[in-house]
DSSP file (Angstrom, degrees, kcal/mol; ACC not computed):
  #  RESIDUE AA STRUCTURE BP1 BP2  ACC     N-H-->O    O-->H-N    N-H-->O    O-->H-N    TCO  KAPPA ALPHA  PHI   PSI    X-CA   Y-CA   Z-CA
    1    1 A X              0   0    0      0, 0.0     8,-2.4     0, 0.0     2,-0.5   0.000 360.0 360.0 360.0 107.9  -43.6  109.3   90.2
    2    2 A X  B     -A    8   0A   0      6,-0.2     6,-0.2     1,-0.1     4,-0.0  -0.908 360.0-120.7-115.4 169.0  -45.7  111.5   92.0
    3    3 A X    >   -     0   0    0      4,-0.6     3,-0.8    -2,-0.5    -1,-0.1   0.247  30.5-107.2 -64.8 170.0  -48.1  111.3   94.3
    4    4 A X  T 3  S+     0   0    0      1,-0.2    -1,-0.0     3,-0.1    -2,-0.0   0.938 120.3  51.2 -90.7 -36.0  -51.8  112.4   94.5
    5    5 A X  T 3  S-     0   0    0      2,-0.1    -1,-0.2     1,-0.1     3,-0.1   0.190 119.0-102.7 -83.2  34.7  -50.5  115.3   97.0
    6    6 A X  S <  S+     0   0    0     -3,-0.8     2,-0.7     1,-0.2    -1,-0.1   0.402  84.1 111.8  87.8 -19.3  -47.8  116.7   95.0
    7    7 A X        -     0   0    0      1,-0.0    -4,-0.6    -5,-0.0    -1,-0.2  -0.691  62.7-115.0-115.7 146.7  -45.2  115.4   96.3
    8    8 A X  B     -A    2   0A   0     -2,-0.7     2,-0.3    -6,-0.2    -6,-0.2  -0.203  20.0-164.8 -75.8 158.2  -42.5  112.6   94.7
    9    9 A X        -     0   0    0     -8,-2.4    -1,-0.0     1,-0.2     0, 0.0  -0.927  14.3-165.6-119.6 137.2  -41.9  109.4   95.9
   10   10 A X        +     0   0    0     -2,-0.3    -1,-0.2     2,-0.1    -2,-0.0   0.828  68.1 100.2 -54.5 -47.1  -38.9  107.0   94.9
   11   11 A X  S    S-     0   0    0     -3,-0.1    -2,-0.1     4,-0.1     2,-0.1  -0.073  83.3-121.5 -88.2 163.6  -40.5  104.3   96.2
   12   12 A X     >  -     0   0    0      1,-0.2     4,-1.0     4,-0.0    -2,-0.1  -0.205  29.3-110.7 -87.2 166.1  -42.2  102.1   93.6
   13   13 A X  H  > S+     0   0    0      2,-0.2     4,-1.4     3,-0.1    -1,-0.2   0.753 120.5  50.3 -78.1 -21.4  -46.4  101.6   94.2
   14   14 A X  H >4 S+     0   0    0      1,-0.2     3,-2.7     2,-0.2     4,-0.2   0.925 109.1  51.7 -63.6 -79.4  -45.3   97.4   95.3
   15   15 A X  H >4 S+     0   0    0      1,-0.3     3,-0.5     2,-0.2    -2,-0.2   0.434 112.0  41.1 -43.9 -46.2  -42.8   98.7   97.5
   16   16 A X  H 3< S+     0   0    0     -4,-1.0    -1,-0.3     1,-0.2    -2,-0.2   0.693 126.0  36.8 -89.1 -30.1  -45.4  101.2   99.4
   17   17 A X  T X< S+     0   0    0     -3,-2.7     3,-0.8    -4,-1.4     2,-0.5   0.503  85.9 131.2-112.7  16.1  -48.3   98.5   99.4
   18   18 A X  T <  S-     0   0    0     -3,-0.5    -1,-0.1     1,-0.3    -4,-0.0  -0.703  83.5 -15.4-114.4 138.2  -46.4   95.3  100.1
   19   19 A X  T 3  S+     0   0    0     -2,-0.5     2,-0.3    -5,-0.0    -1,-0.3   0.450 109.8 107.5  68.0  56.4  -47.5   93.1  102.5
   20   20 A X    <   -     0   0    0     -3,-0.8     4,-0.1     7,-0.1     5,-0.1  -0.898  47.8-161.8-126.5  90.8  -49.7   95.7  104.2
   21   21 A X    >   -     0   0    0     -2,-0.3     3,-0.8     2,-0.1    -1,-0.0   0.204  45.7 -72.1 -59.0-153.8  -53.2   95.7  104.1
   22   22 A X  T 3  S+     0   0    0      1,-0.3    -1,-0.1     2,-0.1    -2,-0.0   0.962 136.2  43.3 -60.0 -64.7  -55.8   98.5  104.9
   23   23 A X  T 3  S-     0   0    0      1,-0.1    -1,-0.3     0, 0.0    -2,-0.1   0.348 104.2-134.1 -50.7 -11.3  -55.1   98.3  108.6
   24   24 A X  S <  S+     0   0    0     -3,-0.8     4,-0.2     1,-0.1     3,-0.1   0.469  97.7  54.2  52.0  -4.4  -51.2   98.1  108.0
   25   25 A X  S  > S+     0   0    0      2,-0.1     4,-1.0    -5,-0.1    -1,-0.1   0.246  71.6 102.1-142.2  37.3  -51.0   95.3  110.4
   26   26 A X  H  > S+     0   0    0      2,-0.2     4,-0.6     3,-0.2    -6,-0.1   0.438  82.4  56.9 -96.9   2.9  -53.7   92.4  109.4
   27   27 A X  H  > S+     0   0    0     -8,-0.2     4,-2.6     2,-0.2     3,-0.4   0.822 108.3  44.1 -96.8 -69.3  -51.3   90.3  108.0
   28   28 A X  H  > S+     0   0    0      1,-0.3     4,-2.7     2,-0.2     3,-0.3   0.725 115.9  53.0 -21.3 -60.7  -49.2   90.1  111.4
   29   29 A X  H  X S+     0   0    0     -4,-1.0     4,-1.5     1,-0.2    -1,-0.3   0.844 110.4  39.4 -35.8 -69.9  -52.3   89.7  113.1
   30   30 A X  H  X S+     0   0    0     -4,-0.6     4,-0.6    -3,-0.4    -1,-0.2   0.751 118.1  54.6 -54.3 -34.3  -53.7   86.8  111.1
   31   31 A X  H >X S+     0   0    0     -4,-2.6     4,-1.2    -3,-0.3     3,-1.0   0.984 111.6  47.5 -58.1 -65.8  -49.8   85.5  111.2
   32   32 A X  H 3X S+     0   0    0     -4,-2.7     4,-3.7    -5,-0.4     5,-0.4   0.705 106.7  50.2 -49.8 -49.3  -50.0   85.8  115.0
   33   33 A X  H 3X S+     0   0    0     -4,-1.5     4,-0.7    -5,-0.3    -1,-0.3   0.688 108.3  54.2 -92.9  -0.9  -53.1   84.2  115.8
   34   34 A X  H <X S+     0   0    0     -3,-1.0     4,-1.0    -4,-0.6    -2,-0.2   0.605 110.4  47.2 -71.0 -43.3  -52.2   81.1  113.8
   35   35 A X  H  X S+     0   0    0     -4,-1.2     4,-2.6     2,-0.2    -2,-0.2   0.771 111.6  46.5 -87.1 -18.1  -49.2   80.7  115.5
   36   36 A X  H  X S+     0   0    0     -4,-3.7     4,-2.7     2,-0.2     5,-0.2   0.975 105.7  62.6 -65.0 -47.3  -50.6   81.1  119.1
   37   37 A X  H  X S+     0   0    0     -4,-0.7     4,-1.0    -5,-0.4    -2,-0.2   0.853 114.9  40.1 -21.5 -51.0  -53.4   78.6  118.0
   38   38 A X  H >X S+     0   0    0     -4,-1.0     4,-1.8     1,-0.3     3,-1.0   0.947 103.6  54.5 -93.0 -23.9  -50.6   76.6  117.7
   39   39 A X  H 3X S+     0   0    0     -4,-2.6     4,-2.1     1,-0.2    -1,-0.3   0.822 112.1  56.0 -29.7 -40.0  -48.5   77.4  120.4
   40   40 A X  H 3X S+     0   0    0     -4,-2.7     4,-1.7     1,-0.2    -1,-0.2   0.797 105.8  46.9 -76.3 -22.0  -51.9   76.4  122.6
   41   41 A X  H <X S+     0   0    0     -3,-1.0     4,-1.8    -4,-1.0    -1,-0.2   0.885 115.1  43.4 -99.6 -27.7  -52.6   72.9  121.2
   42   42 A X  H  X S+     0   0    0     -4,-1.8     4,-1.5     2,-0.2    -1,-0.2   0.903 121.3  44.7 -77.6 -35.9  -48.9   71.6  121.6
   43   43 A X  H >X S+     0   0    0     -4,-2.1     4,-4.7    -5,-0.3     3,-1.4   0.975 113.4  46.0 -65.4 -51.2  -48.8   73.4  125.3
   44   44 A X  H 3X S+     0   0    0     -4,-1.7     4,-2.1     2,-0.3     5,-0.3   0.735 110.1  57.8-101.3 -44.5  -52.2   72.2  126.2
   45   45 A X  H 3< S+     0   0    0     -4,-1.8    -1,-0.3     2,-0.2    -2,-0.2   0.782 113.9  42.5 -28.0 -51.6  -50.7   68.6  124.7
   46   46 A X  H << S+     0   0    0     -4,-1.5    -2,-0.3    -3,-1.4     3,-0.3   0.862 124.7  33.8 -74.3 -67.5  -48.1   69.1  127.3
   47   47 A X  H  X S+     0   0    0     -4,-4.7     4,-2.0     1,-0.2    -3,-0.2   0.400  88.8  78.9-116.4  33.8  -50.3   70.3  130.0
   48   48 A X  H  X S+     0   0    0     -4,-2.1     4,-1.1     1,-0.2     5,-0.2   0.622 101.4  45.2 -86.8 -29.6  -53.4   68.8  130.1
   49   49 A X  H  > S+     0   0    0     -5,-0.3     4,-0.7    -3,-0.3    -1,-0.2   0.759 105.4  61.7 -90.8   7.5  -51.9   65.7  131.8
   50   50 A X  H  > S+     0   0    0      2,-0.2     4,-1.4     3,-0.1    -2,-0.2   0.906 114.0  35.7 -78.2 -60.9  -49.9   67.9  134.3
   51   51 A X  H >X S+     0   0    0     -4,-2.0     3,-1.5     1,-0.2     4,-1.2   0.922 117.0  55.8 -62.5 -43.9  -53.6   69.5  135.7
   52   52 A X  H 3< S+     0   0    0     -4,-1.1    -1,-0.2     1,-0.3    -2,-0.2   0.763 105.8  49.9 -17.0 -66.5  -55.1   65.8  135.2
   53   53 A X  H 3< S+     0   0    0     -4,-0.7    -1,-0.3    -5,-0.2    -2,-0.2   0.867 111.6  47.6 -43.0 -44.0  -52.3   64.4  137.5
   54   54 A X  H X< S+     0   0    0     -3,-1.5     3,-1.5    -4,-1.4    -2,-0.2   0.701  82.1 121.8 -92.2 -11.4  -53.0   67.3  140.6
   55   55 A X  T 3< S+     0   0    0     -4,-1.2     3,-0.1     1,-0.3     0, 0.0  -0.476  86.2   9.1 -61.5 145.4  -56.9   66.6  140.4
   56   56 A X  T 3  S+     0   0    0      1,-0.2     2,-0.3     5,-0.0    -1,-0.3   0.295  97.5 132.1  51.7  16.3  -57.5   65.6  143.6
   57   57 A X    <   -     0   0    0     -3,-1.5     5,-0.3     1,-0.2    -1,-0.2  -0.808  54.4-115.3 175.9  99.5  -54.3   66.4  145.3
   58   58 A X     >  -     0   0    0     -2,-0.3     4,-1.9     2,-0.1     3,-0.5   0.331  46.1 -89.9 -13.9 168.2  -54.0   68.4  148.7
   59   59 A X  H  > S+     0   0    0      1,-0.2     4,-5.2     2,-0.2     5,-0.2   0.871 127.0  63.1 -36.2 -60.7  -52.5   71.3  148.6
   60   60 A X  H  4 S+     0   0    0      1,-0.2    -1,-0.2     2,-0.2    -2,-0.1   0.217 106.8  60.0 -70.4  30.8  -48.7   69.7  149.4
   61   61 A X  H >> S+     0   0    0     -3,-0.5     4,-3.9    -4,-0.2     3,-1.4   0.623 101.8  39.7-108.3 -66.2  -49.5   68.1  146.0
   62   62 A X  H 3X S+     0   0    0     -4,-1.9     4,-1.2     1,-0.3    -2,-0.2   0.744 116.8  49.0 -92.1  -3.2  -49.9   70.3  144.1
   63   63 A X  H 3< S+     0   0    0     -4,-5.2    -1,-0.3     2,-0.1    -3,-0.1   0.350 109.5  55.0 -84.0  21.5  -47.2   72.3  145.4
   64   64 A X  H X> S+     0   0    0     -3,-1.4     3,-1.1    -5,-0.2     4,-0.7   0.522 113.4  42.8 -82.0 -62.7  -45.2   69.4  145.3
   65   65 A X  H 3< S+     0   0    0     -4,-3.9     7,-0.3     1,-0.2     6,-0.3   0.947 118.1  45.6 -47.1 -45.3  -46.2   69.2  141.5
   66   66 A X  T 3< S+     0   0    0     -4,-1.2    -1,-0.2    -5,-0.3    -3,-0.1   0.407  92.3  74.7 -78.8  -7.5  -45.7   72.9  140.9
   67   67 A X  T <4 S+     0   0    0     -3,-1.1     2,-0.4    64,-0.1    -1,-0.2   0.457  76.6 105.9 -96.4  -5.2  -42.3   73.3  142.8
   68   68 A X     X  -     0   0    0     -4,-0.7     4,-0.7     1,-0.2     5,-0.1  -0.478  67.8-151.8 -53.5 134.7  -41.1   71.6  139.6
   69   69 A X  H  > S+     0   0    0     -2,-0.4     4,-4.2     2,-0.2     5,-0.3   0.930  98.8  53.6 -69.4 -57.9  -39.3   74.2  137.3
   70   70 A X  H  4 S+     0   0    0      2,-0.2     4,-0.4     1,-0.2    -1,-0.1   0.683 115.7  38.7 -63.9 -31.0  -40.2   72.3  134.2
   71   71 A X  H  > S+     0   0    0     -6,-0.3     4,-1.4     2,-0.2     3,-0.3   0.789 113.8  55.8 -76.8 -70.7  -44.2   72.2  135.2
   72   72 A X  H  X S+     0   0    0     -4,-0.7     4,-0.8    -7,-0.3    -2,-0.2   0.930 110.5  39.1 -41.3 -67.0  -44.0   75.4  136.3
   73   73 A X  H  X S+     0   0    0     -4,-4.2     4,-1.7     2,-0.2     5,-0.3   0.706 112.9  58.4 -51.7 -20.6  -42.6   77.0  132.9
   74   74 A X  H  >>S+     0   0    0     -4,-0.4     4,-1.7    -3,-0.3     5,-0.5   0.962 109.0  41.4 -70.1 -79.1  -44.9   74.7  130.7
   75   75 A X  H  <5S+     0   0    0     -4,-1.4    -2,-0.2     1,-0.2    -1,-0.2   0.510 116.8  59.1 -66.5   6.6  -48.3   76.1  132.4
   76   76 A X  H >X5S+     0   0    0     -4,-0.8     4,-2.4    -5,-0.2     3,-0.6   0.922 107.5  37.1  -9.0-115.8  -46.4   79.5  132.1
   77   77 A X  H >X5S+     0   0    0     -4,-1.7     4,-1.9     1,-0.2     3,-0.5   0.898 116.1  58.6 -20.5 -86.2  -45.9   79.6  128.5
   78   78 A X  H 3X5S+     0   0    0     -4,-1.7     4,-1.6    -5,-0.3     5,-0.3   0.768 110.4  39.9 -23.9 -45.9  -49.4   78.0  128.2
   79   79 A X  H X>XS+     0   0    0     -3,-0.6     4,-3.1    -5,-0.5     3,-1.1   0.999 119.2  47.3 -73.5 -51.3  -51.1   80.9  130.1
   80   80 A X  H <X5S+     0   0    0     -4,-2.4     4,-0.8    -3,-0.5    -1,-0.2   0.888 116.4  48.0 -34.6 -42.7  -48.6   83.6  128.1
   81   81 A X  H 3X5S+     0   0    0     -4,-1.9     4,-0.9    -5,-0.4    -1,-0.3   0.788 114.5  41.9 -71.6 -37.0  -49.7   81.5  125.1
   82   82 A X  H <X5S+     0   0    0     -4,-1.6     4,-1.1    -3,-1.1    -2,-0.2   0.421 112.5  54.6 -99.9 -37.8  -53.8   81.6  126.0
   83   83 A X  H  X5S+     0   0    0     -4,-3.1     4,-1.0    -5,-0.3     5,-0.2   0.799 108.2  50.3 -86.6 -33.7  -53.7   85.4  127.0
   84   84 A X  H  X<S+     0   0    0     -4,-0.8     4,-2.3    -5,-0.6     5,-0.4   0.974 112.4  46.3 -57.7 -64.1  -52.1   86.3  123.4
   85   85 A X  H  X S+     0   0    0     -4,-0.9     4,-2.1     2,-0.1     5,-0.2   0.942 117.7  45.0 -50.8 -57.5  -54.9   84.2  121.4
   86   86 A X  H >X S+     0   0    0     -4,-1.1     3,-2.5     2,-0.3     4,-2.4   0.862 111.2  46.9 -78.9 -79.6  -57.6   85.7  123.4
   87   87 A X  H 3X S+     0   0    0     -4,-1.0     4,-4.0     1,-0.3    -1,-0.3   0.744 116.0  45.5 -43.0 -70.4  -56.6   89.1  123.4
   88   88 A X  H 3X S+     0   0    0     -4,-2.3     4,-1.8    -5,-0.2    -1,-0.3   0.905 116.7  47.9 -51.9 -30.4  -55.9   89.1  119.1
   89   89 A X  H <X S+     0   0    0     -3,-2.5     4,-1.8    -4,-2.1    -2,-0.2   0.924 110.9  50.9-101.6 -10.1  -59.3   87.3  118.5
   90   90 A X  H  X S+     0   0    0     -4,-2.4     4,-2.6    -5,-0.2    -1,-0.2   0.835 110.7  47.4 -59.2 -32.3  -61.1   89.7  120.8
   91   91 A X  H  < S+     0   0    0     -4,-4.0    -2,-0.2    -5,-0.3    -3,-0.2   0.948 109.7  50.6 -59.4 -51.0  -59.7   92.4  119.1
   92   92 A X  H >X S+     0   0    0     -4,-1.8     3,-2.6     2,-0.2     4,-0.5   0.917 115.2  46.2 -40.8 -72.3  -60.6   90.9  115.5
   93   93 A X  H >X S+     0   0    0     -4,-1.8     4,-1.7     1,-0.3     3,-0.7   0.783 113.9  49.7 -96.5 -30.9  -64.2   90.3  116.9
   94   94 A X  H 3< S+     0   0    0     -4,-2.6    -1,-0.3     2,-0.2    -2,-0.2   0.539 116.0  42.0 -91.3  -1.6  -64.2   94.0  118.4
   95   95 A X  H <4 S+     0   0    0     -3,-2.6    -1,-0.2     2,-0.1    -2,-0.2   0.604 116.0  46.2-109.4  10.4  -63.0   95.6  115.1
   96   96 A X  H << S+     0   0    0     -3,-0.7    -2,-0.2    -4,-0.5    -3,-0.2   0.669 123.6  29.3-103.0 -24.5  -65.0   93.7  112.9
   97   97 A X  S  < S+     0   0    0     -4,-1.7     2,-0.7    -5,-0.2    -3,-0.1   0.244 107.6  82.6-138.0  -5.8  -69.0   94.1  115.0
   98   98 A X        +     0   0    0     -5,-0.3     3,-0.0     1,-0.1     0, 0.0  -0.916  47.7 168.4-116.6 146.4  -68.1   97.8  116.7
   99   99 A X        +     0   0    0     -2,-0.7     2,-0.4     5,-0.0    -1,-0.1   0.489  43.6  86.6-127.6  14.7  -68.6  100.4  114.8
  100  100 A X    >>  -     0   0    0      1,-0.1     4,-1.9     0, 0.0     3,-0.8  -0.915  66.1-142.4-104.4 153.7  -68.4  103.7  116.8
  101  101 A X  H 3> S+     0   0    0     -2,-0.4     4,-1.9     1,-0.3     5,-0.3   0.596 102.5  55.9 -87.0 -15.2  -64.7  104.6  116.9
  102  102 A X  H 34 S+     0   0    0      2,-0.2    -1,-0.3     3,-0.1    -3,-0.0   0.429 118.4  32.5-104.0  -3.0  -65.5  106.0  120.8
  103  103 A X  H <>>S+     0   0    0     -3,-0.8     4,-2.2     3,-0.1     5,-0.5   0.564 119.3  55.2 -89.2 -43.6  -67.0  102.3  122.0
  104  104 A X  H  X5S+     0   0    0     -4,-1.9     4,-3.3     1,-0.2     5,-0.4   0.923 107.2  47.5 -55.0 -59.2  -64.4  100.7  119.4
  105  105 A X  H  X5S+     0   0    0     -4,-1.9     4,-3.3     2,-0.2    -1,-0.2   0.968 113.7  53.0 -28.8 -76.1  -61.4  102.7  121.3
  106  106 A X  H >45S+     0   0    0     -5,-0.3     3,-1.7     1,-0.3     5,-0.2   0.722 110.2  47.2 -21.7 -88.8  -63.1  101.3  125.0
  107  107 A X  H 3X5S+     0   0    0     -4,-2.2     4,-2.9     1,-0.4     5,-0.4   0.748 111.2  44.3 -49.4 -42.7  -63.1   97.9  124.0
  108  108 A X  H 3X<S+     0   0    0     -4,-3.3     4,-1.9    -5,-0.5     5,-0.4   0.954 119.6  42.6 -76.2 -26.3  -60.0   97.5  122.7
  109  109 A X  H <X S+     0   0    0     -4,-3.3     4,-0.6    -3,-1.7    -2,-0.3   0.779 112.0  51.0 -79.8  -9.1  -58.5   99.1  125.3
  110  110 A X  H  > S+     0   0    0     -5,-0.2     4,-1.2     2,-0.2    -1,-0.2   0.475 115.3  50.5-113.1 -31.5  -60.8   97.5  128.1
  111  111 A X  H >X>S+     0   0    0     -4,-2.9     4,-1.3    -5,-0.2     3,-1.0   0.975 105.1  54.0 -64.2 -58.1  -59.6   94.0  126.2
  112  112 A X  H 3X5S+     0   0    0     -4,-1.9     4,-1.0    -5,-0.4    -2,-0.2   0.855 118.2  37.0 -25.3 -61.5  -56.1   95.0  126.4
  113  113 A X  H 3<5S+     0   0    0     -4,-0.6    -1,-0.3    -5,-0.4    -2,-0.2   0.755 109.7  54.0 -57.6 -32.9  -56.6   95.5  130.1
  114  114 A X  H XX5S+     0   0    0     -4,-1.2     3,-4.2    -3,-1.0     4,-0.7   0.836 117.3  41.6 -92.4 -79.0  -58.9   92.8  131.2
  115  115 A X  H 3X5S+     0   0    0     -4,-1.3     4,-1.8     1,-0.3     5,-0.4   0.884 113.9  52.5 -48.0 -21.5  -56.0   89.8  129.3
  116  116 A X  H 3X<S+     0   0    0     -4,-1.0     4,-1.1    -5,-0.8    -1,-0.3   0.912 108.8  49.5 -59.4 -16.6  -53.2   91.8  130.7
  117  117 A X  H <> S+     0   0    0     -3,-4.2     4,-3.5     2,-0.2     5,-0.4   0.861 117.8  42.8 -83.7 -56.9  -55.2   91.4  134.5
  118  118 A X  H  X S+     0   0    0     -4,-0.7     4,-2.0     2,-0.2    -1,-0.2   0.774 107.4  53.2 -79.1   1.2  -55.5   87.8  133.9
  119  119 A X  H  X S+     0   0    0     -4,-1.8     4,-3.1     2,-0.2    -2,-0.2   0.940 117.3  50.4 -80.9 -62.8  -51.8   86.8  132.4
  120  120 A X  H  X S+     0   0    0     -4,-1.1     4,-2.4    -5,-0.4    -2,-0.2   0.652 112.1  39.3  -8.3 -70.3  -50.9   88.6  135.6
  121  121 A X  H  X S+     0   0    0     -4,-3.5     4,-3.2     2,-0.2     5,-0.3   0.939 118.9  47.0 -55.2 -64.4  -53.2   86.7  138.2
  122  122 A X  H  X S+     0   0    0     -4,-2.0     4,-4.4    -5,-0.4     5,-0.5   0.988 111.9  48.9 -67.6 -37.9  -52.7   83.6  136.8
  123  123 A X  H >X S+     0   0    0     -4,-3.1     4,-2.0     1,-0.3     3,-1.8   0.886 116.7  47.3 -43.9 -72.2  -48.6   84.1  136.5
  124  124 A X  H 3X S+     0   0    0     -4,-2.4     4,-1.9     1,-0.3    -1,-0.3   0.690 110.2  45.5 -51.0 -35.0  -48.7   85.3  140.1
  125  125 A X  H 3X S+     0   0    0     -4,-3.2     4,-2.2     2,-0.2    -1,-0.3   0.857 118.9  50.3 -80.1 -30.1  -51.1   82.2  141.6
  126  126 A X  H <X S+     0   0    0     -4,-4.4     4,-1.2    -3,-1.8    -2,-0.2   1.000 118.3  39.5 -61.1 -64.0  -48.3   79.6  139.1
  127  127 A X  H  X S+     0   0    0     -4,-2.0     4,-1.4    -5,-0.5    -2,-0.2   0.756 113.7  48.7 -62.4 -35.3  -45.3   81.4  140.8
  128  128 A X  H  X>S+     0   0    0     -4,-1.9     4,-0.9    -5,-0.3     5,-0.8   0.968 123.4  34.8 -70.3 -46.3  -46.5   81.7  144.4
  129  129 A X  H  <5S+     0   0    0     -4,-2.2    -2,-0.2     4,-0.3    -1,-0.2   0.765 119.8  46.5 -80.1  -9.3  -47.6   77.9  144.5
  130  130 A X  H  <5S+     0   0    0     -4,-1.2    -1,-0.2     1,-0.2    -2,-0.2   0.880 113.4  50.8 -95.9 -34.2  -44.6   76.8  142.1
  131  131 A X  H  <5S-     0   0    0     -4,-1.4    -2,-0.2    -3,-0.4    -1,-0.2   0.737 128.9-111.2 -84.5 -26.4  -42.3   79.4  145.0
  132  132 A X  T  <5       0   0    0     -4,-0.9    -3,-0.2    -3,-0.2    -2,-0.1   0.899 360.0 360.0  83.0  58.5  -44.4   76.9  147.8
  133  133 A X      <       0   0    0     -5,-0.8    -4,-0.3    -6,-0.0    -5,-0.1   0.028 360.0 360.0-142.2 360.0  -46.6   79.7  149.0
């Protein structure tokens, strides 16, 4: 078997192209945003009656609520879970609708930045009030 540059390959033409698209990673991707999707609706399941509970709630409430371990790691995960979706389906919409490679670069990399800022923020504002700060 060779190759269109000359040089031979053992491996078989399946074996070089399977389960790799164009992009080499759109199947992960696709994989990935299917499983956060679901990760979000069973967290969100979880902790939509958590925030529900603290509406209206002083402060000592909802660090009372939040000094929980179990509360605390749920809206955790959730936010981990919610900065992952965002981040893959912004990416998907910014490699599918830009199309110079020197905006395309920005953006993903400006995505990259802005969900990493907010897993960040929000982890710190979970942990300080969970910590009773």
């Amino acid at each position: 078997m060779s190759t269109s540059s000359g040089s031979t390959s053992m491996r078989t033409p399946r074996r070089r192209v399977a389960g790799l698209g164009s992009a080499r990673s759109g199947t992960g991707h696709f994989w990935l945003q299917r499983v956060t999707a679901l990760s979000n609706l069973i967290l969100v399941v979880i902790c939509l009656p958590i925030v529900i509970g603290m509406a209206g709630q002083g402060h000592a409430g909802v660090v009372a609520t939040l000094g929980n371990p179990l509360v605390a790691i749920a809206l955790l995960l959730l936010l981990l879970s919610v900065c992952m979706h965002m981040r893959i389906g912004m990416q998907v919409v910014i490699e599918d609708y830009v199309h110079a490679e020197g905006a395309k670069v920005l953006a993903l990399i400006a995505n990259s930045f802005f969900t990493i800022a907010v897993g960040f923020a929000g982890a710190f504002a979970i942990l300080k009030i969970s910590f009773g700060g």
